[in-house]
N, CA, C and O atoms as a GROMACS GRO file, in nm:
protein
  244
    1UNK      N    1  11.324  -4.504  -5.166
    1UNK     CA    2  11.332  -4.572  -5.039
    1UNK      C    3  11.203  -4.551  -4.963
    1UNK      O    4  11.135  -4.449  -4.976
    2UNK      N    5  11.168  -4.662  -4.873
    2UNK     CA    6  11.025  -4.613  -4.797
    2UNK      C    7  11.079  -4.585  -4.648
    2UNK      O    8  11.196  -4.601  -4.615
    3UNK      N    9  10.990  -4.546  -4.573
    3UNK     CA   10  11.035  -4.525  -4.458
    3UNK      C   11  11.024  -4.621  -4.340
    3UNK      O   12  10.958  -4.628  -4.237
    4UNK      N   13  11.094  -4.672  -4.387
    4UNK     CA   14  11.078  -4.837  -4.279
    4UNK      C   15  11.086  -4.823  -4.140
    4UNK      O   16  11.007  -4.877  -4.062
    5UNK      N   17  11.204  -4.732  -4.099
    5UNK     CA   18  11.277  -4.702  -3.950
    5UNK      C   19  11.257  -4.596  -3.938
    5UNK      O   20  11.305  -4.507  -4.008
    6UNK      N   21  11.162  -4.579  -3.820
    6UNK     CA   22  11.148  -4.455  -3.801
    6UNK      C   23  11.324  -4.371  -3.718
    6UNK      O   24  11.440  -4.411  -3.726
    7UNK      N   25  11.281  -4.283  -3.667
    7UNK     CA   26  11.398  -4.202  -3.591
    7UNK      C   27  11.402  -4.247  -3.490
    7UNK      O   28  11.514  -4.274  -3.446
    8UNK      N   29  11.297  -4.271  -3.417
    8UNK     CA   30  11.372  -4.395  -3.254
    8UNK      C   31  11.422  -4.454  -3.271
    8UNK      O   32  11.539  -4.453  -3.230
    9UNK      N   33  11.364  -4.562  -3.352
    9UNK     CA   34  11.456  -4.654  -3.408
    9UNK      C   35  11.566  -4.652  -3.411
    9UNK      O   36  11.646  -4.706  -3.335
   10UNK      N   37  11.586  -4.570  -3.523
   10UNK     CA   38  11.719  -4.558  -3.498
   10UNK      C   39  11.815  -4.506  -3.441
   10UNK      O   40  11.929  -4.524  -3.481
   11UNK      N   41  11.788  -4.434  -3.341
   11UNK     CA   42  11.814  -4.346  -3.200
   11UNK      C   43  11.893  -4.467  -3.141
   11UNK      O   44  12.011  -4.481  -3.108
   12UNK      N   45  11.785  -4.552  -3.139
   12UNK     CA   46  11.775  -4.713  -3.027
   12UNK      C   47  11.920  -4.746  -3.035
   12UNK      O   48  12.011  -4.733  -2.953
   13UNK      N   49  11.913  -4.807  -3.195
   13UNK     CA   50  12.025  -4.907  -3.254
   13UNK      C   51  12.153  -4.803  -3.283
   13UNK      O   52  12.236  -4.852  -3.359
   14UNK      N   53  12.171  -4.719  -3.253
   14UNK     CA   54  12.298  -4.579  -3.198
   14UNK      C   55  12.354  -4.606  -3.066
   14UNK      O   56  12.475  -4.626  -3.049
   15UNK      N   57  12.223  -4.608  -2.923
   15UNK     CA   58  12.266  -4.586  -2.843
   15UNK      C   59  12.289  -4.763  -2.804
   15UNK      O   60  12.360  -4.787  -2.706
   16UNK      N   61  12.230  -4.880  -2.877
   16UNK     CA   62  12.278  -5.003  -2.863
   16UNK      C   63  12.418  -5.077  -2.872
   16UNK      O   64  12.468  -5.179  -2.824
   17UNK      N   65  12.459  -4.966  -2.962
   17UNK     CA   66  12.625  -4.992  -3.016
   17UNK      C   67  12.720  -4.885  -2.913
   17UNK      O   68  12.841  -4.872  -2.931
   18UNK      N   69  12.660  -4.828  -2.828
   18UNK     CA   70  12.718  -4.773  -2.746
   18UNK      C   71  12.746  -4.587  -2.766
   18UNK      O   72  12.812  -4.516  -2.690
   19UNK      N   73  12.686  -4.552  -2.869
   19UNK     CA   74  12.704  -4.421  -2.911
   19UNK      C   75  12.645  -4.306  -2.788
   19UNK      O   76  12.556  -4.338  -2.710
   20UNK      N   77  12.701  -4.189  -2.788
   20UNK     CA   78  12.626  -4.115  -2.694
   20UNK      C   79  12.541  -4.023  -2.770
   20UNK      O   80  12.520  -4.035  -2.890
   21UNK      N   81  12.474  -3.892  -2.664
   21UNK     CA   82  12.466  -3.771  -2.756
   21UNK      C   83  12.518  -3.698  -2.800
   21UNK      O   84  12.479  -3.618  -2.886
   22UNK      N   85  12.673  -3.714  -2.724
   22UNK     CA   86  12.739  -3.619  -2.824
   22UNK      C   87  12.857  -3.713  -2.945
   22UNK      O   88  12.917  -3.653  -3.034
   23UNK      N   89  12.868  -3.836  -2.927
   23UNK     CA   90  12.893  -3.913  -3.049
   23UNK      C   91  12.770  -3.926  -3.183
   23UNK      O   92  12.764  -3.925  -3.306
   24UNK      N   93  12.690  -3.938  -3.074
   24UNK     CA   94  12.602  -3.932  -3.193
   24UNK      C   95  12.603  -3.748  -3.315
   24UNK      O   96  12.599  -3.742  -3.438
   25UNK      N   97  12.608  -3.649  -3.231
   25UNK     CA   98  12.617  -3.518  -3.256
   25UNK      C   99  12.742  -3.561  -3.356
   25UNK      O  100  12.680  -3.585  -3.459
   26UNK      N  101  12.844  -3.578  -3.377
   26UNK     CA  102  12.945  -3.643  -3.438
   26UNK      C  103  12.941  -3.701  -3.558
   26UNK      O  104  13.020  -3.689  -3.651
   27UNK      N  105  12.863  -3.752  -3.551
   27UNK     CA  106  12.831  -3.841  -3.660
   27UNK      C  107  12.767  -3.794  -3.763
   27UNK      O  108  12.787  -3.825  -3.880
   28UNK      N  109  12.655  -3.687  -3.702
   28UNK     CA  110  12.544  -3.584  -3.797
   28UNK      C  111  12.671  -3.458  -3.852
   28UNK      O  112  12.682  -3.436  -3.973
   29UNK      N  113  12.753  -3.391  -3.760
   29UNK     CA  114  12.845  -3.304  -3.814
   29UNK      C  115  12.938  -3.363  -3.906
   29UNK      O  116  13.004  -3.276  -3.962
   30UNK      N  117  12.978  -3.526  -3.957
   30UNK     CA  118  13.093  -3.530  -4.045
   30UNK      C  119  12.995  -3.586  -4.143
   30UNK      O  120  13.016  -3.591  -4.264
   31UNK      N  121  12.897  -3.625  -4.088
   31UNK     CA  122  12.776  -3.701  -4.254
   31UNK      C  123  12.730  -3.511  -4.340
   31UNK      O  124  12.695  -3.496  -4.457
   32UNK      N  125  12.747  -3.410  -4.247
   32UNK     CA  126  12.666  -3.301  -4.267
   32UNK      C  127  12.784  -3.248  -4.362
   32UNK      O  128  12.762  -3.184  -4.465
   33UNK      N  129  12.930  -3.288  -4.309
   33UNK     CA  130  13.037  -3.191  -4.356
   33UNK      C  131  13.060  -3.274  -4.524
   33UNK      O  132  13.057  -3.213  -4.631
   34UNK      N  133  13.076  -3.380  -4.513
   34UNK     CA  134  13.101  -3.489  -4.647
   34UNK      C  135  12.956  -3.498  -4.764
   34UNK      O  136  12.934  -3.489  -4.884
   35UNK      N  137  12.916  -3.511  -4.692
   35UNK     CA  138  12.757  -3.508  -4.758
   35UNK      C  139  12.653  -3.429  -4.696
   35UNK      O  140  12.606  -3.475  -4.591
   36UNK      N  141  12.607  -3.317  -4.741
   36UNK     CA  142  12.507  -3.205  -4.675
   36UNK      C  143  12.384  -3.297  -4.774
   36UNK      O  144  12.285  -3.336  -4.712
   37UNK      N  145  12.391  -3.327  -4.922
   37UNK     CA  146  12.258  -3.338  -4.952
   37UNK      C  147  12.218  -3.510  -4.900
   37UNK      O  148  12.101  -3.546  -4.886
   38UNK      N  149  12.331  -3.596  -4.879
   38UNK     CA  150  12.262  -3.715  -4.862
   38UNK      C  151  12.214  -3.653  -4.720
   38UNK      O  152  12.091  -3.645  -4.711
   39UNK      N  153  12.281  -3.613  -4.618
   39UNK     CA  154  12.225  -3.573  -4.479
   39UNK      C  155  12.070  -3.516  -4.472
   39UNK      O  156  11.989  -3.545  -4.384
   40UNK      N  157  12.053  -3.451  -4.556
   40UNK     CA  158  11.922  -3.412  -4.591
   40UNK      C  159  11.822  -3.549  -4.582
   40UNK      O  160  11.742  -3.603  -4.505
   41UNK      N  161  11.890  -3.570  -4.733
   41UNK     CA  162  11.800  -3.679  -4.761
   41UNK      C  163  11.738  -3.755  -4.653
   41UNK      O  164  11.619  -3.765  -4.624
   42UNK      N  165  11.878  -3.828  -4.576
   42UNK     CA  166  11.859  -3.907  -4.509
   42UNK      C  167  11.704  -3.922  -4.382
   42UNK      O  168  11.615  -4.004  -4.355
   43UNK      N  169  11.754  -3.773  -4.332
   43UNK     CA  170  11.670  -3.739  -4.227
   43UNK      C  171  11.543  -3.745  -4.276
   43UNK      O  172  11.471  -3.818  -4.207
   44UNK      N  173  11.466  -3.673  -4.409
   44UNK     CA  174  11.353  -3.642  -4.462
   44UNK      C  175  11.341  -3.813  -4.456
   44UNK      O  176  11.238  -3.854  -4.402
   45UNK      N  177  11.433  -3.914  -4.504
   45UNK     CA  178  11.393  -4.046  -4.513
   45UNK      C  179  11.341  -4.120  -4.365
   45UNK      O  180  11.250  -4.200  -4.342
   46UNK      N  181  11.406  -4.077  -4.306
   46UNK     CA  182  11.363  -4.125  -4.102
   46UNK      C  183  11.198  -4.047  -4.117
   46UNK      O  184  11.117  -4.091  -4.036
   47UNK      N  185  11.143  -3.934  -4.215
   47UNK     CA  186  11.053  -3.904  -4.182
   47UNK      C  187  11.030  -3.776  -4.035
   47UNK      O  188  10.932  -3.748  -3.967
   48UNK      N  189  11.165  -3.729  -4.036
   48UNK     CA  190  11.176  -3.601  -3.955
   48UNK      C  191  11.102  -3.511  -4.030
   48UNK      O  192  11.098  -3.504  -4.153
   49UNK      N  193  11.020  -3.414  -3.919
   49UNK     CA  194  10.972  -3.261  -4.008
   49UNK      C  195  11.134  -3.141  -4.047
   49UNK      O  196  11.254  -3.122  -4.024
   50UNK      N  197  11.034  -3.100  -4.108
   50UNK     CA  198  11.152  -2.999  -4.233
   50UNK      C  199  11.214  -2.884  -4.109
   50UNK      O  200  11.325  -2.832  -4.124
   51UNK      N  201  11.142  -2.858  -4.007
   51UNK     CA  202  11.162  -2.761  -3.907
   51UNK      C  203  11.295  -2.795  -3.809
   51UNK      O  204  11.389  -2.722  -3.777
   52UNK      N  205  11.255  -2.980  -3.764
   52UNK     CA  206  11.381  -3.043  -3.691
   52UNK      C  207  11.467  -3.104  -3.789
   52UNK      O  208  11.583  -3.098  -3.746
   53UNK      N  209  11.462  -3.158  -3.899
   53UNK     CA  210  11.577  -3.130  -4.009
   53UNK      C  211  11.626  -2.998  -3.986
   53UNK      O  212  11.740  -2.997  -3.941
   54UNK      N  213  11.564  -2.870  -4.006
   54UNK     CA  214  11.713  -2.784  -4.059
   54UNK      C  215  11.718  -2.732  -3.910
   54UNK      O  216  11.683  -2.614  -3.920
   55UNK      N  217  11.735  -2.752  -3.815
   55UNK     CA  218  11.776  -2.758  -3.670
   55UNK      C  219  11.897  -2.784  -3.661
   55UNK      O  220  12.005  -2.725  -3.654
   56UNK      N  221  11.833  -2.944  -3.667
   56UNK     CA  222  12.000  -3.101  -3.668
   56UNK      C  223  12.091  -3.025  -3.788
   56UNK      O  224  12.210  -2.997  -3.773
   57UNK      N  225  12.026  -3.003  -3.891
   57UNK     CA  226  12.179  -2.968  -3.967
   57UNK      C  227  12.238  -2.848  -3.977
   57UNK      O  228  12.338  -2.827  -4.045
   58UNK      N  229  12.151  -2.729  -3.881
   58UNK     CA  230  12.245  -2.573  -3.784
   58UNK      C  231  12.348  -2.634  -3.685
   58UNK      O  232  12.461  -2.591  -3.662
   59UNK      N  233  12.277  -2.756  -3.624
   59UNK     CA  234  12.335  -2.768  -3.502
   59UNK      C  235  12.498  -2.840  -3.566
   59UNK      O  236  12.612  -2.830  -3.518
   60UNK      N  237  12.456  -2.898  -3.669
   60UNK     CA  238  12.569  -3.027  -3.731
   60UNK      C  239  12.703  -2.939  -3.811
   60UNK      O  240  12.806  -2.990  -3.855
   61UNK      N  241  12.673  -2.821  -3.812
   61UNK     CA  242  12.790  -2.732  -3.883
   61UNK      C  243  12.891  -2.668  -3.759
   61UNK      O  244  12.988  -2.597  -3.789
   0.00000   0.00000   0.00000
C-alpha cells in the first residue's frame, strides 16, 4: 500500500462523519483489541512515527 492519506486526513473524514475524540479513541481500542497487528500496520501506513504509534496503541488497551 502507498501512503496516499495522510493522518489529518483522515482525522478530517472521522470528525466529518461526526466522530469525536473520544469515539474516535473507540475505534483505535476495538481495531487494537480485534486486530493489534493490522492496527499497527495501519498507523505505520498513515505514516505516523514509531514513538506516536506505540503511544495510540498504550493509550488503545
Amino acid at each position: 500500500m502507498s501512503s496516499n492519506v495522510s493522518k489529518n486526513e483522515w482525522v478530517d473524514m472521522f470528525r466529518e462523519i461526526g466522530l469525536t475524540e473520544e469515539t474516535m479513541m473507540k475505534w483505535h481500542q476495538l481495531f487494537e483489541s480485534r486486530h493489534p497487528d493490522g492496527h499497527a500496520a495501519f498507523l505505520q501506513w498513515l505514516g505516523i512515527p514509531a514513538d506516536e504509534i506505540a503511544d495510540i496503541r498504550t493509550r488503545s488497551k
